[in-house]
N, C-alpha and C positions, 0 to 999 in steps of 0.2 A: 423566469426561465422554465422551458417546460420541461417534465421531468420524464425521463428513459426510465425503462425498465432493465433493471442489473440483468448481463446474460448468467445464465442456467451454467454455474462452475462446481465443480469438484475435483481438487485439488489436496497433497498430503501436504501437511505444515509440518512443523517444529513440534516437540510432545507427541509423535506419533500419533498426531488429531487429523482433520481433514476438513477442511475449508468446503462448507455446503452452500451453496447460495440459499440452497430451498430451506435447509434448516435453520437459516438465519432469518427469515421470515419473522417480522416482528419485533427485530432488533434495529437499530441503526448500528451504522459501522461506518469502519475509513479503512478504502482500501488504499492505500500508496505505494505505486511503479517504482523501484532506484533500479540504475543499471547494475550492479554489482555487491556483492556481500564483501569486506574490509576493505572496501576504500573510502580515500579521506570523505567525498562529500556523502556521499550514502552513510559513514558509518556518523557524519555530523548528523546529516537528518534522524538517521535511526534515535541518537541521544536524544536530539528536540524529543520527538513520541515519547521516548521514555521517561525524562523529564517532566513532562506535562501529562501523564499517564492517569494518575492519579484525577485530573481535572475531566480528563476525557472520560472516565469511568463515573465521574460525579455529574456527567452533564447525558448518562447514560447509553456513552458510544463505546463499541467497541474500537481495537486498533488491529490491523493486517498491515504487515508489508510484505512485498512480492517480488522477485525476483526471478530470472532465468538459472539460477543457482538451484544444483543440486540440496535434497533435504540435509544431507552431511553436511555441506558447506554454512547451510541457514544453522544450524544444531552450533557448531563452531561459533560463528558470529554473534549468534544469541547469547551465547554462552559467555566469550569474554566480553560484549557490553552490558551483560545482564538485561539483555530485553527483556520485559514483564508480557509483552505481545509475540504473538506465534507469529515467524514466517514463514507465506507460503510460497511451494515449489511450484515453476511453471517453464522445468527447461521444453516442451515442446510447444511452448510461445501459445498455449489454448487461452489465456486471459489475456496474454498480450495482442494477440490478435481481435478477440473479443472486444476488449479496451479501445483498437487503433493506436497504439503506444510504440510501436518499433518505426523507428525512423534511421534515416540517414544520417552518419553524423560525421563531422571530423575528430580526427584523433590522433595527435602528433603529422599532422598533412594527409594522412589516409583517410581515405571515406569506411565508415565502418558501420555494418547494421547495428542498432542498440535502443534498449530503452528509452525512452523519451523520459524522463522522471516527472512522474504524473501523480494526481489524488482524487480521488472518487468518494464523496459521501452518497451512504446508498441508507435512505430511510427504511423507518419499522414495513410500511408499503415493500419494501421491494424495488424502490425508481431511484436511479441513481439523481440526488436533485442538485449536486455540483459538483463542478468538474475545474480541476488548474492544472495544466498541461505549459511544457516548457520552463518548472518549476525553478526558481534559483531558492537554494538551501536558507539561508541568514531572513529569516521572520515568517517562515513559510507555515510552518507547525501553530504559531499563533492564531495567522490569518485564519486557518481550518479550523480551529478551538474554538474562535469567536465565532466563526459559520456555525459549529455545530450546537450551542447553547440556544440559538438562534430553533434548535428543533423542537416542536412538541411531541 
């Protein structure tokens, strides 16, 4: 697949840090889309990342996860899962739009804009070199682990 270059993002996280694209330059990372901070599949996926944390930092990636959620709310969630990764805030939808990530969805019979729950590995380059959109939660964190080991 050929590989995109990450759009140019600056965003505040968790830890009152700031999600650089440019200062990431040189790192790999995993960005991952969920629609919402404490709910049940978002807060499953968030445990996967953080369970396998440790493996993603040994195979030398970083972890992001992103949401339309205020930083108070990300601070919260982080907080009772113990996430070990920052997440970042993007309530004026700039990386989701960036991304292509907000879709149409159903939602108890209503059509409702939202997240697409999506993942991005973005290499030491800077190119975003895989992409899984339409994610279902249950093995999805593994799949990206083995992708990511896969990097030089």
């Amino acid at each position: 697949m050929p590989s995109t270059p990450c759009p140019a993002l600056n965003l505040p996280t968790t830890s009152g840090g700031v999600f650089d694209t440019a200062a990431l330059k040189g790192q790999s990372f995993v960005l991952y889309f969920y629609p919402k901070d404490s709910t049940p599949g978002c807060t499953v996926e968030g445990n996967d990342f953080r369970i396998h944390h440790d493996d993603f930092e040994a195979a030398g990636v970083r972890v992001f996860g992103i949401s339309r959620d205020s930083v108070k709310s990300h601070e919260n969630f982080k907080t009772k899962q113990c996430f070990p990764f920052e997440l970042v805030s993007d309530p004026e939808e700039i990386a989701c739009e960036a991304f292509g990530v907000m879709k149409m969805k159903n939602m108890y019979g209503k059509q409702v804009r939202g997240i697409e729950r999506s993942t991005f590995v973005i290499d030491r380059d800077g190119d975003i070199v895989r992409e899984w959109r339409g994610v279902k939660v249950p093995g999805h964190v593994e799949e990206v682990l083995g992708f990511v080991r896969t990097l030089k």
